[in-house]
C-alpha positions as CSV (number, residue, x, y, z in Angstrom):
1,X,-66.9,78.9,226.1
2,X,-67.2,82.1,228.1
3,X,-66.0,81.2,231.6
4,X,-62.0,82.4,231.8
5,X,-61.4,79.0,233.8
6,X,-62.2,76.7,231.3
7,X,-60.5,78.5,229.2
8,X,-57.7,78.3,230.9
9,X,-58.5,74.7,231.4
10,X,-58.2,74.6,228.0
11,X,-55.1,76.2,227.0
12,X,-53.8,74.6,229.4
13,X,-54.5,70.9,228.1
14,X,-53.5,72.2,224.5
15,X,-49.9,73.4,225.6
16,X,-49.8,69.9,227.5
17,X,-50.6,67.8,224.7
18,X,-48.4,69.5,222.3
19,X,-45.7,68.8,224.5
20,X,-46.1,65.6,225.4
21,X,-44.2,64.0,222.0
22,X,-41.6,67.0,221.2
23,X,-40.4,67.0,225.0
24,X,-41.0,63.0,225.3
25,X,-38.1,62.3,222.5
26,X,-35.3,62.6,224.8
27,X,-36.3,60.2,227.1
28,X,-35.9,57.6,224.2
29,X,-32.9,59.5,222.6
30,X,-31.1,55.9,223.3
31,X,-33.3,53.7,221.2
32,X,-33.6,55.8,218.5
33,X,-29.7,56.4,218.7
34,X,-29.4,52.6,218.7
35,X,-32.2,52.2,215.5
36,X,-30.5,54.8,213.4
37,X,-27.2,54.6,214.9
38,X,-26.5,58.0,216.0
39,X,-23.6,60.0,217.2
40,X,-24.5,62.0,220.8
41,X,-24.9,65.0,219.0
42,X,-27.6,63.9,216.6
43,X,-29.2,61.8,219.5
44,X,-29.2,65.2,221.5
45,X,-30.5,67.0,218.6
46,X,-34.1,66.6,218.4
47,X,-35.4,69.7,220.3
48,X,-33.1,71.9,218.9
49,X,-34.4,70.5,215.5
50,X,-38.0,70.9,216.6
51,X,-37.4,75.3,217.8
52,X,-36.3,75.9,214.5
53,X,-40.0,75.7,213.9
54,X,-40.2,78.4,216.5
55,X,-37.6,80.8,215.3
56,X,-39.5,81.1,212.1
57,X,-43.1,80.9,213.0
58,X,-43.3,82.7,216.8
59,X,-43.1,86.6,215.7
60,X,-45.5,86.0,212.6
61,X,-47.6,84.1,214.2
62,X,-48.5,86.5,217.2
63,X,-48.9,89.2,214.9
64,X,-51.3,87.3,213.3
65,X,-52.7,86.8,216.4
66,X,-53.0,90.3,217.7
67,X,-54.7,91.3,213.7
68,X,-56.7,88.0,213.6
69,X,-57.8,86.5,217.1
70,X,-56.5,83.5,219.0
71,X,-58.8,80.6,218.1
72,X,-57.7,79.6,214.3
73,X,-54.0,80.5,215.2
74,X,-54.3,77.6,218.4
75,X,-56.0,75.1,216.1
76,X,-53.5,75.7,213.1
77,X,-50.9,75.3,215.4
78,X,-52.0,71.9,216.9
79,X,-52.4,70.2,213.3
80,X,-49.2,71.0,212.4
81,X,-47.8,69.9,215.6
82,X,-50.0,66.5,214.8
83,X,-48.7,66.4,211.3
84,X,-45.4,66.9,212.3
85,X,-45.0,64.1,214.9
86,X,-47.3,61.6,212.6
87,X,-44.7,62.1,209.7
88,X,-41.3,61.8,212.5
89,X,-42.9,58.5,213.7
90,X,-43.0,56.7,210.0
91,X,-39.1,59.0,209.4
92,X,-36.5,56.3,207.6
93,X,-33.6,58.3,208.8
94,X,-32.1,61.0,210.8
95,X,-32.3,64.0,208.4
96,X,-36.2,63.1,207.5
97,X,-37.0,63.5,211.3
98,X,-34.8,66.7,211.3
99,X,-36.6,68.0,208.5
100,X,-40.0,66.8,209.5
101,X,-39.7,68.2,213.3
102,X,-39.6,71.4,212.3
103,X,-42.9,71.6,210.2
104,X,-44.1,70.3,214.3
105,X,-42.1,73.2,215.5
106,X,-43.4,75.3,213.4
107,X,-46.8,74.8,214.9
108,X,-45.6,74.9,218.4
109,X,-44.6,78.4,217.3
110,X,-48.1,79.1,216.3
111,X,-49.6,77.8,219.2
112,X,-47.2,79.3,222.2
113,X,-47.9,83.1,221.6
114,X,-51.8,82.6,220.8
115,X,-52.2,80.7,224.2
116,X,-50.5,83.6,226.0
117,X,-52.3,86.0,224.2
118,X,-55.2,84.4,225.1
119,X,-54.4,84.1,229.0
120,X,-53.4,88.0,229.1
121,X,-57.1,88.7,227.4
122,X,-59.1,87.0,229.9
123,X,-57.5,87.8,233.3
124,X,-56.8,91.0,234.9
125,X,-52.7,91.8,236.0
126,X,-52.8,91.3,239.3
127,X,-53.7,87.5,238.0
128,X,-51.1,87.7,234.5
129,X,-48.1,85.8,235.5
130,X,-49.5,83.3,237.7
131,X,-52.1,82.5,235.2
132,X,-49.3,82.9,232.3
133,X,-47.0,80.4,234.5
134,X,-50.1,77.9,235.0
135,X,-50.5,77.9,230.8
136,X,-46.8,77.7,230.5
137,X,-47.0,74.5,232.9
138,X,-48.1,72.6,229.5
139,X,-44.0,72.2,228.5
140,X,-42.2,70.7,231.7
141,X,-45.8,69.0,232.9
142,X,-46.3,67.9,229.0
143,X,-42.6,67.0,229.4
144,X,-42.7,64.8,232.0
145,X,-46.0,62.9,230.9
146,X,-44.0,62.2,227.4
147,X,-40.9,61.0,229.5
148,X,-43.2,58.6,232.3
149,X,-45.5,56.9,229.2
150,X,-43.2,57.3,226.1
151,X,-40.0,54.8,227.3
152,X,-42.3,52.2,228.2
153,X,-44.0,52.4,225.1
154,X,-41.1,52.4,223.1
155,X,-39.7,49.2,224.6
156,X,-43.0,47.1,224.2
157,X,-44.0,48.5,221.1
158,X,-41.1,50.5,219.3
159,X,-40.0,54.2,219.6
160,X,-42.2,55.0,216.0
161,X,-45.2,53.5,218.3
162,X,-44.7,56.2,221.1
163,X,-44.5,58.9,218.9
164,X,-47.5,58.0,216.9
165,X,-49.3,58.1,220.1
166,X,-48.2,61.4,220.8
167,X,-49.2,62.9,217.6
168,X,-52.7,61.2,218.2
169,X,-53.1,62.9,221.4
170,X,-52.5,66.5,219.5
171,X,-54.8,66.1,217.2
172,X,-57.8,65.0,219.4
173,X,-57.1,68.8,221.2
174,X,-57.6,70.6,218.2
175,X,-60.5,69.1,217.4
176,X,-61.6,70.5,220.9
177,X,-60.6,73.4,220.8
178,X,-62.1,74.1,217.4
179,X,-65.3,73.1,219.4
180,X,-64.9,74.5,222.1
181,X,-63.1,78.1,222.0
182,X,-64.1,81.7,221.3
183,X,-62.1,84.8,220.9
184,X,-63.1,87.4,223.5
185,X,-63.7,90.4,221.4
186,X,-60.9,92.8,222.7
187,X,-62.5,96.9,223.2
188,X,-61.1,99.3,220.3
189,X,-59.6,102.9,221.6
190,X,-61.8,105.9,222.3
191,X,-63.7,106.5,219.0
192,X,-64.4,103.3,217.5
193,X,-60.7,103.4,215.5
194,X,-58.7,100.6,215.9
195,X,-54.9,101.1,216.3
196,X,-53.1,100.0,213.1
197,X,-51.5,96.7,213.2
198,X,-48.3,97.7,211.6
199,X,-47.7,100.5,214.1
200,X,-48.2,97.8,217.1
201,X,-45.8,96.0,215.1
202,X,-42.8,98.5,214.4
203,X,-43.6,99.7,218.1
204,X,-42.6,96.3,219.1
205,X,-39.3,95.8,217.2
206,X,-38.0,99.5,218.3
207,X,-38.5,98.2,221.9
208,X,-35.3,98.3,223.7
209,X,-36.2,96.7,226.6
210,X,-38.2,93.7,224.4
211,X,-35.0,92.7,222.9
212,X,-32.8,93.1,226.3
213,X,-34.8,90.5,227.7
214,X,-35.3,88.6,224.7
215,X,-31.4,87.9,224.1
216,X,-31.1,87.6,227.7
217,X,-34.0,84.6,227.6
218,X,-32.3,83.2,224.9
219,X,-29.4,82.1,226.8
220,X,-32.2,81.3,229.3
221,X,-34.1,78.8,227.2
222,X,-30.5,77.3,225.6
223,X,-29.9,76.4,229.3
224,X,-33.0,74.6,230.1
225,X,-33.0,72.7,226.7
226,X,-29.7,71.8,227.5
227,X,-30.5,69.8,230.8
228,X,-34.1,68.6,229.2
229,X,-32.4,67.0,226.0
230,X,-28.9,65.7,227.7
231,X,-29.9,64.7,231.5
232,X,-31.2,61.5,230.2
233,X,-27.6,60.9,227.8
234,X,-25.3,61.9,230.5
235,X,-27.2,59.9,233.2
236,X,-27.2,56.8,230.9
237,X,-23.2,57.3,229.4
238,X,-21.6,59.4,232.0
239,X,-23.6,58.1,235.7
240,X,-24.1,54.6,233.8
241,X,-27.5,54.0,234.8
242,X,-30.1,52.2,232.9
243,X,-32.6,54.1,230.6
244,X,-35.7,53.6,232.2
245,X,-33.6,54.6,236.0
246,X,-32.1,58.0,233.8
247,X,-35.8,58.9,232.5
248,X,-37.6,58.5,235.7
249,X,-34.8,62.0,237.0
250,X,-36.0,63.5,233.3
251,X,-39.9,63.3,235.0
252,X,-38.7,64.6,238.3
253,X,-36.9,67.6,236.8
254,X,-40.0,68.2,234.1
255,X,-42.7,67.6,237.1
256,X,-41.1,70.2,239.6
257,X,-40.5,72.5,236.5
258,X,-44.1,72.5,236.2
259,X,-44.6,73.2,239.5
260,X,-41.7,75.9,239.8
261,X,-43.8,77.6,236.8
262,X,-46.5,78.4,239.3
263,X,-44.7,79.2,241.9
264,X,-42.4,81.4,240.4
265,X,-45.8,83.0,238.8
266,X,-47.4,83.7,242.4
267,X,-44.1,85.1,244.0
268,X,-43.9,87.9,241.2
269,X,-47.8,88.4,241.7
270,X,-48.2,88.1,245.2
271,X,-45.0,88.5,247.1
272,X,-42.7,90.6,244.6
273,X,-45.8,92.9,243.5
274,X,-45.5,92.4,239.9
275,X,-41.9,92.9,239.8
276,X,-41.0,89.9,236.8
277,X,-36.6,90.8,236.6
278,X,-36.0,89.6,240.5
279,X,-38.0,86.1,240.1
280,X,-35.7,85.3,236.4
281,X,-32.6,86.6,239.0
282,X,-33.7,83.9,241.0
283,X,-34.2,81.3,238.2
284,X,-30.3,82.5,236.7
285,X,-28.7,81.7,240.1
286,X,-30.2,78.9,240.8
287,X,-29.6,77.3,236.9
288,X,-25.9,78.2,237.6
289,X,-25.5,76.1,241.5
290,X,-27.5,73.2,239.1
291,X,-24.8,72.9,236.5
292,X,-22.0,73.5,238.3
293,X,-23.3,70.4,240.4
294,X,-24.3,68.5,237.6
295,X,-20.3,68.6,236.6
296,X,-19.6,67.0,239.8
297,X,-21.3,63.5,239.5
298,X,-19.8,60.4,238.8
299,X,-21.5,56.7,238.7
300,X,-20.6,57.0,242.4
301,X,-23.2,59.4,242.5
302,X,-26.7,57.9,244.5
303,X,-29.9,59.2,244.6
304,X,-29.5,60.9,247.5
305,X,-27.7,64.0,245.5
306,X,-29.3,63.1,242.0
307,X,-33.1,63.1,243.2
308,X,-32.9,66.7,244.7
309,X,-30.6,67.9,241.8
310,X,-33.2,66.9,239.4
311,X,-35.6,68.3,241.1
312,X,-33.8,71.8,241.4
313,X,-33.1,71.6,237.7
314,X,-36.8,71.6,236.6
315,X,-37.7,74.2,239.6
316,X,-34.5,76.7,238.3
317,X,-34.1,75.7,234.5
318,X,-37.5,75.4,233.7
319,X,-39.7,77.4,236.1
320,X,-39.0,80.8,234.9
321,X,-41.0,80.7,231.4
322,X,-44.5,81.8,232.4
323,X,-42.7,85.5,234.0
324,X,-40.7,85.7,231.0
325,X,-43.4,85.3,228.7
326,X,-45.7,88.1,231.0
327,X,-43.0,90.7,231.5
328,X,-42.7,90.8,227.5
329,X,-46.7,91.1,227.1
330,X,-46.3,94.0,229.5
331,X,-43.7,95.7,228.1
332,X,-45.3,95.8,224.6
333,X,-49.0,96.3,226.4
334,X,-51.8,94.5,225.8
335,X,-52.5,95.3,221.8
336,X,-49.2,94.0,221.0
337,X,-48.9,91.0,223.4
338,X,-48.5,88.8,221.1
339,X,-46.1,90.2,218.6
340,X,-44.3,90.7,221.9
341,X,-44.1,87.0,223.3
342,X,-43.6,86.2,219.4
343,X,-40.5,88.4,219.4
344,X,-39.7,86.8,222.3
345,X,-40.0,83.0,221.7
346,X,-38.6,83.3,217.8
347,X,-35.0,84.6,219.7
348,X,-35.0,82.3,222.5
349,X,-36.5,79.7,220.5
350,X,-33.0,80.0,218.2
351,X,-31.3,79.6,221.6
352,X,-32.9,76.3,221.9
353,X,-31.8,75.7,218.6
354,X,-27.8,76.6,218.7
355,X,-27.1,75.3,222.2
356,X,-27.6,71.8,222.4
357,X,-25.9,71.2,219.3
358,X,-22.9,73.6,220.5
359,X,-23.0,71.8,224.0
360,X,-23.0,67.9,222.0
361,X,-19.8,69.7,220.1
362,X,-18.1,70.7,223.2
363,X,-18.8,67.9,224.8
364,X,-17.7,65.3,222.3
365,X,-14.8,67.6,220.7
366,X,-13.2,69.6,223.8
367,X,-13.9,69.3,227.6
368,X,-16.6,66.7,228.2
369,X,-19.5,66.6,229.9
370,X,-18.0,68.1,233.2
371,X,-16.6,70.8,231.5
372,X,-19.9,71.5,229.2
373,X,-21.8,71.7,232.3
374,X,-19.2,74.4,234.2
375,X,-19.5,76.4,230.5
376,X,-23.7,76.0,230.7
377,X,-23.5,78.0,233.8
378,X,-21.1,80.5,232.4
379,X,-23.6,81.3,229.7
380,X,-26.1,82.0,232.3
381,X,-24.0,84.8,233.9
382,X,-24.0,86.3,231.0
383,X,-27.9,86.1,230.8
384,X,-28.2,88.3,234.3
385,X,-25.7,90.5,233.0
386,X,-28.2,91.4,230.5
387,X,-31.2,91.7,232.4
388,X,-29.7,94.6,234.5
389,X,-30.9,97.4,232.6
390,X,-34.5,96.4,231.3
391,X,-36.7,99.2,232.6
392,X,-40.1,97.3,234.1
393,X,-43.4,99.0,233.5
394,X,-45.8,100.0,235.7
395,X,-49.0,99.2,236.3
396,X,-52.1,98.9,238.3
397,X,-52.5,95.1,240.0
398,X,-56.0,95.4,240.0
């Protein structure tokens, strides 16, 4: 496969598929809360479960990625992910899916920085973020495919039945991509000596900008794993609608996520000029105005506020990721990309993690859901705040 389009085609598919279980759990959080009898907190769990996978595996595995080459890194990646979700589906209790999700994180951590990696290789900058954004489309567009097919599979044929199929789905993309992908050899420096892999490494980890916008996407990705894990709970417990009603917002918010990933790609290309700080401003502000209205629903609350909400959720919460994941590539440069977006995803990916958890805890424990909401967008103040002083580099767009 030499054409950069199907390539992207392809990574493309592969951060879709891997997706489509992982981010397709909370939509039937209920049933298996009902099967294991769970507390909200556990129910809420399972993608904070699944980035601890993440947190471990995302900074190793771009190294390796950056010494190594892309292809085995995306293919190890998708098995595990396989494995992961094939071993969750048969899980007899709560701690063996807790335990088993993150061997599938672990491969989602593989697999994230390899596909970026492999987007940055084979398109120029003044193409990076959109490109970046469209890979990045796999998680809310994944997300929303797992919430539309997995709840009505669950019903008819239990929730161990859904996942199975997800897992299925995984493991027929690695076995593509193992056909189908090639590394594109990446040009050594002037003289035929290539840099040393340890210096890219330690040049990474002194970055002070790298780890400004690294803590700040932390908060960032605890946010949007927050309304991806909990919108289905609260709409079922809090806004008392039925499951399949409260899943059908979940796709709404995952769908226009998807699409706010490209858009938010092409306005830092095309309109901002490669700026990547002003479009996460954007994302911050509007992730704030989305929880703070969240707090205000009740089961008086009609469509007519919760289908636009949704939809503003997955455009705000979720559409920044693919300018996030470019502005750290460019900070590092392209020899280090993905030690870079490793960095990156291991410390948001322990914001995923911590903050649903800590959310179910203050939710359950202290203020409720309204008041968990109003402290969601208090985190992400905090997020901007941090932004402020990362120094953007400077390139040529063409």
């Amino acid at each position: 496969m030499t054409n950069r389009w199907a390539v992207l085609a392809l990574i493309m598919a592969a951060q879709t598929m891997a997706n489509v279980g992982p981010l397709g759990i909370p939509s039937i959080a209920p049933l298996i809360r009902d099967d294991l009898q769970l507390s909200v907190t556990q129910a809420g769990s399972f993608l904070s479960t699944y980035y601890i996978g993440p947190v471990l595996m995302s900074l190793p595995a771009g190294w390796l990625a950056d010494r190594w080459g892309v292809r085995g890194a995306m293919i190890l990646g998708q098995v595990l992910i396989a494995a992961g979700l094939g071993a969750a589906a048969a899980a007899p209790s709560y701690s063996f899916i807790v335990l088993i999700l993150i061997l599938a994180g672990a491969g989602y951590g593989v697999l994230n920085p390899t596909t970026t990696k492999a987007g940055m290789a084979w398109f120029p900058p003044r193409q990076r973020a959109t490109v970046v954004g469209l890979k990045q489309v796999g998680l809310p567009f994944g997300g929303a495919v797992g919430a539309f097919v997995m709840p009505p599979l669950a019903i008819a044929f239990g929730w161990r039945a859904a996942v199975g199929v997800s897992a299925a789905v995984v493991g027929a993309l690695a076995l593509l991509t193992w056909l189908l992908y090639r590394d594109l050899p990446e040009p050594g420096p002037a003289g035929g000596t290539a840099t040393p892999p340890r210096a890219d490494f330690w040049a990474v980890m002194g970055n002070r900008d790298l780890w400004l916008v690294g803590v700040s996407t932390l908060l960032f990705a605890g946010v949007q794993t927050v309304f991806l894990a909990f919108l289905v709970l609260y709409l079922h417990e809090a806004v008392h609608l039925e499951v399949m009603t409260a899943a059908k917002y979940l796709v709404a918010a995952q769908c226009s996520g998807a699409a706010g990933r490209i858009g938010f790609g092409l306005l830092s290309d095309r309109l901002f000029g490669g700026r990547r700080r002003i479009v996460l401003a954007i994302a911050g502000v509007g992730s704030i105005a989305c929880a703070l209205v969240l707090s205000t629903t009740t089961p008086a609350t009609g469509p007519w506020l919760l289908v636009p909400l949704a939809i503003c959720i997955g455009v705000f919460g979720v559409g920044w990721n693919g300018v996030q994941h470019t502005l750290m590539a460019e900070l590092a440069g392209t020899r280090a990309a993905g030690t870079a977006v490793g960095l990156g995803l291991a410390i948001s990916s322990l914001g995923v993690t911590v903050c649903p958890p800590v959310f179910g805890l203050v939710v359950e424990r202290v203020v409720g859901f309204a008041g968990g909401w109003v402290a969601l967008a208090a985190s992400m103040v905090l997020a901007l705040l941090l932004l402020l002083p990362v120094r953007e580099r400077a390139f040529s767009m063409s």
